[in-house]
TIRO-2110 file (N, C-alpha, C; in Angstrom, 1 decimal):
// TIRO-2110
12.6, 3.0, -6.8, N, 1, A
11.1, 3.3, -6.8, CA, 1, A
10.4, 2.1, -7.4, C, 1, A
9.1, 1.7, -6.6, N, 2, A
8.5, 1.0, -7.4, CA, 2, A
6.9, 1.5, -8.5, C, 2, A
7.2, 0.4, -8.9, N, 3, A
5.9, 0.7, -9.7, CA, 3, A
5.0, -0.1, -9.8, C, 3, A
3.4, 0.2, -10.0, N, 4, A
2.3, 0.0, -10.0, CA, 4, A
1.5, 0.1, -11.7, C, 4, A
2.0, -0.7, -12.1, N, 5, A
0.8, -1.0, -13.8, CA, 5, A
-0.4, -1.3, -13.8, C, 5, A
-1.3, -0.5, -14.2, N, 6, A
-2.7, -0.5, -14.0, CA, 6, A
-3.4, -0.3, -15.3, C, 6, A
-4.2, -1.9, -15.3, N, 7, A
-4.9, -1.2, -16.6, CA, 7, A
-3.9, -1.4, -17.7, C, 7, A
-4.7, -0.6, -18.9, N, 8, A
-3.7, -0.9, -20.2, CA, 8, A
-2.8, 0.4, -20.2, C, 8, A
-2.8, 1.3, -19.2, N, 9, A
-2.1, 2.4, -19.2, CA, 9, A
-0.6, 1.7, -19.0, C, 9, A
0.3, 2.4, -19.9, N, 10, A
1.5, 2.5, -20.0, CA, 10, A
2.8, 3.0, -18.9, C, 10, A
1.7, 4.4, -18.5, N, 11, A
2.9, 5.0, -17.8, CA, 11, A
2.3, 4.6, -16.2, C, 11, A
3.1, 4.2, -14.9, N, 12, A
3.0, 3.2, -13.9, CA, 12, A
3.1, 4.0, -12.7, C, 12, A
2.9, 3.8, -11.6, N, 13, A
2.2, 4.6, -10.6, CA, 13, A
3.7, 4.5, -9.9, C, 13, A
4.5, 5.5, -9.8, N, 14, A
5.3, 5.1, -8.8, CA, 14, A
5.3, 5.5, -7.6, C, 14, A
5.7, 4.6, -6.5, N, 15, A
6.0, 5.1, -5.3, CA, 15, A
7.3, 4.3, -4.8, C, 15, A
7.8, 4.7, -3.2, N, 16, A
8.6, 4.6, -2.7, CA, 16, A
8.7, 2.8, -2.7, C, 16, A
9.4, 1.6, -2.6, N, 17, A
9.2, 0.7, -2.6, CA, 17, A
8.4, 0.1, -0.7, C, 17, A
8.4, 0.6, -0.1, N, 18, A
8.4, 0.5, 1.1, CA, 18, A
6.7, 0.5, 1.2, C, 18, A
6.6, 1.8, 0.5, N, 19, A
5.1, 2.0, 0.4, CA, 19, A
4.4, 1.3, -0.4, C, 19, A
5.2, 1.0, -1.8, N, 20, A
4.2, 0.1, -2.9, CA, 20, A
4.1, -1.1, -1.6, C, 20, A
4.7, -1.6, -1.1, N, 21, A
4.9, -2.7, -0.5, CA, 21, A
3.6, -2.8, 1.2, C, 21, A
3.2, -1.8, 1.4, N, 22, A
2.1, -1.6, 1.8, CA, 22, A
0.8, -1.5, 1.0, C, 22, A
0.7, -0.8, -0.2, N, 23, A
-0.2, -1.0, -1.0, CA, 23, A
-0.7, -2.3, -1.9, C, 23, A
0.7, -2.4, -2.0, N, 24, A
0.0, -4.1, -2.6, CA, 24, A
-0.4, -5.1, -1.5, C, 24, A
0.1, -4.9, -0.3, N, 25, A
-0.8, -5.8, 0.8, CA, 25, A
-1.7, -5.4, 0.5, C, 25, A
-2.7, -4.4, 0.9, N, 26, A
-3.8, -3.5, 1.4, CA, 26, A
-4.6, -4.1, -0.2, C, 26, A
-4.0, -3.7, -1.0, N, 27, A
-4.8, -4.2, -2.1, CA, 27, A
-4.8, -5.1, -3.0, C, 27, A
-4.0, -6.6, -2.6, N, 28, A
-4.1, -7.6, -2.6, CA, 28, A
-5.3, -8.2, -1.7, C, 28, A
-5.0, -7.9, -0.3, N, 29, A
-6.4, -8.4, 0.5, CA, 29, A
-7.8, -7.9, 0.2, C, 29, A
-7.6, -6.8, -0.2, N, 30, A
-9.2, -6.3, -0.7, CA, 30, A
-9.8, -7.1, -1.7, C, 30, A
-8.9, -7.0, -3.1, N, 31, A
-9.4, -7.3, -4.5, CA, 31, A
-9.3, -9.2, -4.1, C, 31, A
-8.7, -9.9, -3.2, N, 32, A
-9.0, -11.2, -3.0, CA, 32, A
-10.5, -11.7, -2.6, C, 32, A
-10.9, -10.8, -1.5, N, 33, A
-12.0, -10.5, -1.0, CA, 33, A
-13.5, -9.8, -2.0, C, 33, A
-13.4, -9.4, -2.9, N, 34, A
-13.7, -9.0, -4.1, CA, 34, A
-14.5, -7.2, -4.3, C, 34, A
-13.4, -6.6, -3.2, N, 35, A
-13.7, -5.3, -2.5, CA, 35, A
-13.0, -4.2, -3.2, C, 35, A
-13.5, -3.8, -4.4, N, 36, A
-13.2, -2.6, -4.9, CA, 36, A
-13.1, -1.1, -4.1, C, 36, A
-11.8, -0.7, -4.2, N, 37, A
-11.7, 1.0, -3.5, CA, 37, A
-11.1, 2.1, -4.9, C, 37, A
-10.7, 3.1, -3.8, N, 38, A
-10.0, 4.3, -4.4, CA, 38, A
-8.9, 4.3, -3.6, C, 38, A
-7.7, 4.3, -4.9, N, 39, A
-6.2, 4.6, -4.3, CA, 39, A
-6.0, 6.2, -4.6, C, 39, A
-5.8, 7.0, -3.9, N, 40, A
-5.4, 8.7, -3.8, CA, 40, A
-4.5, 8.8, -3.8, C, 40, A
-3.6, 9.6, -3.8, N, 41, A
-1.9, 10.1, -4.0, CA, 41, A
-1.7, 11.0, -4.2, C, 41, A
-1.2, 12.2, -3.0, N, 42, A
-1.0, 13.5, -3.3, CA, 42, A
0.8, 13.7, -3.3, C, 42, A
1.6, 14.9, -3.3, N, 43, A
2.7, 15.2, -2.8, CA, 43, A
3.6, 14.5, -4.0, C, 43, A
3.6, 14.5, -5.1, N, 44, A
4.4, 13.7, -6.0, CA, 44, A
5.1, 14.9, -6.7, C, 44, A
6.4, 15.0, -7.0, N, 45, A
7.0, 16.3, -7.2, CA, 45, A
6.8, 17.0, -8.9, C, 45, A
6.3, 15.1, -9.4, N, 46, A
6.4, 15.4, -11.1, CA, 46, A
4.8, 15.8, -11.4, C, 46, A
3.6, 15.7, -10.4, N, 47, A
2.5, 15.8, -11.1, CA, 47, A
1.9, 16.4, -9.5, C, 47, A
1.9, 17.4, -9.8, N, 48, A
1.2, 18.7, -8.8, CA, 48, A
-0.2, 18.5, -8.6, C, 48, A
-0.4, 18.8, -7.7, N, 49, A
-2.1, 17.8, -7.8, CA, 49, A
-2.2, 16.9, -6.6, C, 49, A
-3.5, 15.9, -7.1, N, 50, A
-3.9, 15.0, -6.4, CA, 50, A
-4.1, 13.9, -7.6, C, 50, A
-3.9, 12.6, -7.9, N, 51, A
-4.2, 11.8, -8.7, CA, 51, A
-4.5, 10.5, -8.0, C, 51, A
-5.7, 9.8, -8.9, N, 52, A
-6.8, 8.5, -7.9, CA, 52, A
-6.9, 7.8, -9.0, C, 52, A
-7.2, 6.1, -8.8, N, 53, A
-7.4, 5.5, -9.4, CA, 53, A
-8.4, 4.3, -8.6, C, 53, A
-9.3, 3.7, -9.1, N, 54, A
-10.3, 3.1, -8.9, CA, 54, A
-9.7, 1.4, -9.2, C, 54, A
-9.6, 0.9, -8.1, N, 55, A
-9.0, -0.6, -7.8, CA, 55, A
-9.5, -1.7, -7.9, C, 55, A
-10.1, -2.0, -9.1, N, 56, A
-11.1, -3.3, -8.9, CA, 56, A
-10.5, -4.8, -9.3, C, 56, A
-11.1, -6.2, -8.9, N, 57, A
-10.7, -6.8, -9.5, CA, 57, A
-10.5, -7.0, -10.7, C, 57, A
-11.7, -7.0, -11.9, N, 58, A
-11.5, -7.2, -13.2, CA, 58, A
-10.8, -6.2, -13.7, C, 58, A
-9.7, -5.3, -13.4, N, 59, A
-8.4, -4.6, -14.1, CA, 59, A
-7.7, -5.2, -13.3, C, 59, A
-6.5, -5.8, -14.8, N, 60, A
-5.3, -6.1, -14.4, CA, 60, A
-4.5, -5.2, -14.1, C, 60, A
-3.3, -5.7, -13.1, N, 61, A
-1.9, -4.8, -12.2, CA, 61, A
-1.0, -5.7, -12.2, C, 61, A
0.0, -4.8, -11.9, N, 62, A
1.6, -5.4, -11.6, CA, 62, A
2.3, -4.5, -10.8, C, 62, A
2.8, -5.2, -9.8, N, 63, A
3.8, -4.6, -9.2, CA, 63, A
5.0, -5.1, -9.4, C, 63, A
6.4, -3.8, -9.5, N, 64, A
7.4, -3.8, -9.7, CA, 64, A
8.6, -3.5, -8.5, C, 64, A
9.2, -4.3, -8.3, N, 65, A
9.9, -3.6, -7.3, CA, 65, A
11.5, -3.3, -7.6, C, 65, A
12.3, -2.5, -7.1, N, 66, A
13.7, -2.3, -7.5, CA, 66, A
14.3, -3.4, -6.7, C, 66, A
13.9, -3.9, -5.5, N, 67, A
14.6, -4.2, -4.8, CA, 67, A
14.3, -5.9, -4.6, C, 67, A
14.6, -6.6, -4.9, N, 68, A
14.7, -8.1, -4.6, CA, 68, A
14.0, -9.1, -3.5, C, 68, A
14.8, -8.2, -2.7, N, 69, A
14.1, -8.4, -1.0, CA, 69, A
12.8, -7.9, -0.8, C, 69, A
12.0, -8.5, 0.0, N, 70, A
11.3, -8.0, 0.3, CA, 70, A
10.6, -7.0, 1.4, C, 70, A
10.0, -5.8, 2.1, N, 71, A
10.2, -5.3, 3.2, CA, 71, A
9.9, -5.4, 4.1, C, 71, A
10.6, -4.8, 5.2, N, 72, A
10.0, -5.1, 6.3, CA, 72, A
8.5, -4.3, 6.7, C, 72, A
7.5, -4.8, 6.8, N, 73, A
6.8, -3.5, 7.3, CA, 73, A
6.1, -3.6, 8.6, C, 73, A
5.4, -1.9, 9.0, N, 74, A
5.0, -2.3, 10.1, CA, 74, A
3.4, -2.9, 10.7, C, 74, A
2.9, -3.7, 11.5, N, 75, A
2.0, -3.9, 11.7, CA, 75, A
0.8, -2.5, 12.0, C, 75, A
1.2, -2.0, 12.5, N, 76, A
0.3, -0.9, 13.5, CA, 76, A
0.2, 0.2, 11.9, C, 76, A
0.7, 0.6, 10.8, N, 77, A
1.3, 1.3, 10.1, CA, 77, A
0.1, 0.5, 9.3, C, 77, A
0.1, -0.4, 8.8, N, 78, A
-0.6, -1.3, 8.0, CA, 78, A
-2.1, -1.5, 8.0, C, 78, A
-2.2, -1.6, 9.7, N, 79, A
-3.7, -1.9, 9.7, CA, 79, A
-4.1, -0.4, 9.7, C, 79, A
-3.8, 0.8, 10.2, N, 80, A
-4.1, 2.1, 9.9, CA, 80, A
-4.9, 2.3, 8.7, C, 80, A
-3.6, 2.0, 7.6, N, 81, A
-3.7, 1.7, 6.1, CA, 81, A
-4.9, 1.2, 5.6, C, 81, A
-5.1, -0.2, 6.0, N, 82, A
-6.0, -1.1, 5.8, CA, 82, A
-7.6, -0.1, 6.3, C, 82, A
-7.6, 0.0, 7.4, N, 83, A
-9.0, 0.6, 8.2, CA, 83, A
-9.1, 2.0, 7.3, C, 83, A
-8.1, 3.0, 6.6, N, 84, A
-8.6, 3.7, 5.9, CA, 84, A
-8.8, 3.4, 4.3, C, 84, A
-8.3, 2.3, 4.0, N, 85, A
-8.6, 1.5, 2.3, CA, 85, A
-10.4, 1.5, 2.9, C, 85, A
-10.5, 0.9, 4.0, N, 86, A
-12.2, 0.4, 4.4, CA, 86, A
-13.3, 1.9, 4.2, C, 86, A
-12.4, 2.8, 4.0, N, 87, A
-13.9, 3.9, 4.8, CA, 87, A
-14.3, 4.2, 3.1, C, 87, A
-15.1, 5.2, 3.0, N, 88, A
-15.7, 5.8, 1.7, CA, 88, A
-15.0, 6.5, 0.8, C, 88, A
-13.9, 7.1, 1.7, N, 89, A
-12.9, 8.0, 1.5, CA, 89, A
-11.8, 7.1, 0.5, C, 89, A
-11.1, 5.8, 0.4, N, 90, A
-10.4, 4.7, 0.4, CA, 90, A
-8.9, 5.4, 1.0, C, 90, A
-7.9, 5.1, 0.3, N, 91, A
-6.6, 4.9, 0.7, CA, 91, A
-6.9, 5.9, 0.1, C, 91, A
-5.8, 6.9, 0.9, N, 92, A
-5.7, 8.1, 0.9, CA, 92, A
-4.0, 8.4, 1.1, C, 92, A
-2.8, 8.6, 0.3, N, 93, A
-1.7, 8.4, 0.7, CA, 93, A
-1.1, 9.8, 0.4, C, 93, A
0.0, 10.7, 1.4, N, 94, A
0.6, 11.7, 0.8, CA, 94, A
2.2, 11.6, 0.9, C, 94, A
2.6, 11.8, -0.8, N, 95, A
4.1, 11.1, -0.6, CA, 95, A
5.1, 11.7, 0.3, C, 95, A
4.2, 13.1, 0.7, N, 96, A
5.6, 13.8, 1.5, CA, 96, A
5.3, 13.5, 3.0, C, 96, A
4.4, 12.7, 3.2, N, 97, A
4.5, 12.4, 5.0, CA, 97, A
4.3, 11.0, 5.3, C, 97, A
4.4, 10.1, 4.2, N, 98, A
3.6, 9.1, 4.3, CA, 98, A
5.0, 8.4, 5.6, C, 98, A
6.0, 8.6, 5.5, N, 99, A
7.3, 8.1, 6.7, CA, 99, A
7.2, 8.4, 7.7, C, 99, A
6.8, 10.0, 8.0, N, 100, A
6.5, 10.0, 9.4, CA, 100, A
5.4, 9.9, 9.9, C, 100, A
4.3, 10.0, 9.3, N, 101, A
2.8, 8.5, 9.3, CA, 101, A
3.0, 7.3, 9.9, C, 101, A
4.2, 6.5, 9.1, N, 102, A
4.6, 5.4, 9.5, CA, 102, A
5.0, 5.4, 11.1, C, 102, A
6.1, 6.1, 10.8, N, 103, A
6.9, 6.0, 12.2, CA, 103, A
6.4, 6.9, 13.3, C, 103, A
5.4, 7.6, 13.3, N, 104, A
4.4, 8.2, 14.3, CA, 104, A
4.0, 6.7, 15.3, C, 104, A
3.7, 5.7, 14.8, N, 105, A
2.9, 4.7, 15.2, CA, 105, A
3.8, 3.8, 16.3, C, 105, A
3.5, 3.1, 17.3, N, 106, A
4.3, 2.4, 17.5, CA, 106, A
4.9, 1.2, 15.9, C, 106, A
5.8, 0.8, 16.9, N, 107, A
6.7, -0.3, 16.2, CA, 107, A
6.4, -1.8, 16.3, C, 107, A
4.9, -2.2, 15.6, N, 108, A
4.6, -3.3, 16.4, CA, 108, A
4.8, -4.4, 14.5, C, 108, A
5.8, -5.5, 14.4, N, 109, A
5.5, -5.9, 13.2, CA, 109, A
4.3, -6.8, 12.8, C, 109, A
4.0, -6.4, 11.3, N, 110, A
2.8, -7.3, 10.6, CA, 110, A
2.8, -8.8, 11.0, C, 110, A
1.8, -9.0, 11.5, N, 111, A
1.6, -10.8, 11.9, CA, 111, A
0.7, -11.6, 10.9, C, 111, A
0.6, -12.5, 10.5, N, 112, A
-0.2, -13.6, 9.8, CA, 112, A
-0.7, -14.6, 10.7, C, 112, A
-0.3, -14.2, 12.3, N, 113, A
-0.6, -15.3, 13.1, CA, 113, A
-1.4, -14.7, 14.1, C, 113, A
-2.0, -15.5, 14.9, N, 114, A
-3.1, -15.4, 16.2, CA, 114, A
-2.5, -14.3, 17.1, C, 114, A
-3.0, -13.7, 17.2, N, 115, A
-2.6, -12.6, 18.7, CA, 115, A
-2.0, -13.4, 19.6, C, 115, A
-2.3, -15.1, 20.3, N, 116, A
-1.5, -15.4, 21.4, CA, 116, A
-0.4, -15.9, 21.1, C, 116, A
0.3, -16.4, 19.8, N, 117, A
1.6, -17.0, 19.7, CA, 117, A
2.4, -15.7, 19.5, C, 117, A
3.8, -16.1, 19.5, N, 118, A
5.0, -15.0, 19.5, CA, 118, A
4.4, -14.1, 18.1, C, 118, A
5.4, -12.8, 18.0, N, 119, A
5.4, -12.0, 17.2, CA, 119, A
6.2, -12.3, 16.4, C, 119, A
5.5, -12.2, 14.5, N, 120, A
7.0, -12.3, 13.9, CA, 120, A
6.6, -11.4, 12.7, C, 120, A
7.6, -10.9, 12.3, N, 121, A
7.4, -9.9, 11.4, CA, 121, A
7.1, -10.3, 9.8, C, 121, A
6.5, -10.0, 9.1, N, 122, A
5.9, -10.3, 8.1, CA, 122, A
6.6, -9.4, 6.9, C, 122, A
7.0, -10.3, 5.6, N, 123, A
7.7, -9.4, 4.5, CA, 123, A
6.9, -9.4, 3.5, C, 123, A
6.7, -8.5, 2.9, N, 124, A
5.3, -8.0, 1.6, CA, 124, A
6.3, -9.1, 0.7, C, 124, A
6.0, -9.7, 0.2, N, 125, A
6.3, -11.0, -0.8, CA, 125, A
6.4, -9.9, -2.3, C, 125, A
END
């Protein structure tokens, strides 16, 4: 699992590594851009509920990951992500469906490059 340090809070936001690894894109590009949201997170088995946190640049974060590598993710899956970090609502994520969310989508990978050169898939750093 990874985690998410926010703030001077201690205890760390975990999620699936797969997913932190969407979130820290999504909210790496925003907070570079200097675009404050709301991260949401429902379905967590240790804290029943809904729990949100408010994303801005001036609080410091860390992401942790278990895994070394970094993931594959998917394009179509991402910008979804991204267009709902955009609305009023922000990121809105539920841990129990967030996989077949994913994989509902076609299978197209994350690009850094122009729509007319080849496709290549992009790994959350």
């Amino acid at each position: 699992m990874a985690r998410l340090y926010y703030g001077t809070d201690l205890s760390p936001v975990t999620f699936p590594d797969r997913l932190m690894a969407y979130v820290k894109v999504i909210t790496s590009t925003k907070l570079r851009r200097n675009e404050s949201f709301t991260l949401t997170w429902t379905g967590d088995p240790e804290n029943p509920g809904r729990s949100a946190i408010w994303l801005h640049p001036s609080i410091p974060m860390r992401f942790v990951f278990d895994s070394a590598d970094a993931e594959q993710l998917a394009g179509d899956y991402l910008r979804a992500l991204a267009d709902q970090a955009n609305a009023s609502a922000g990121l809105v994520i539920d841990l129990r469906t967030w996989q077949d969310d994913e994989s509902s989508l076609p299978r197209t990978p994350a690009q850094h490059v122009a729509p007319r050169r080849p496709a290549r898939p992009v790994r959350a750093a």
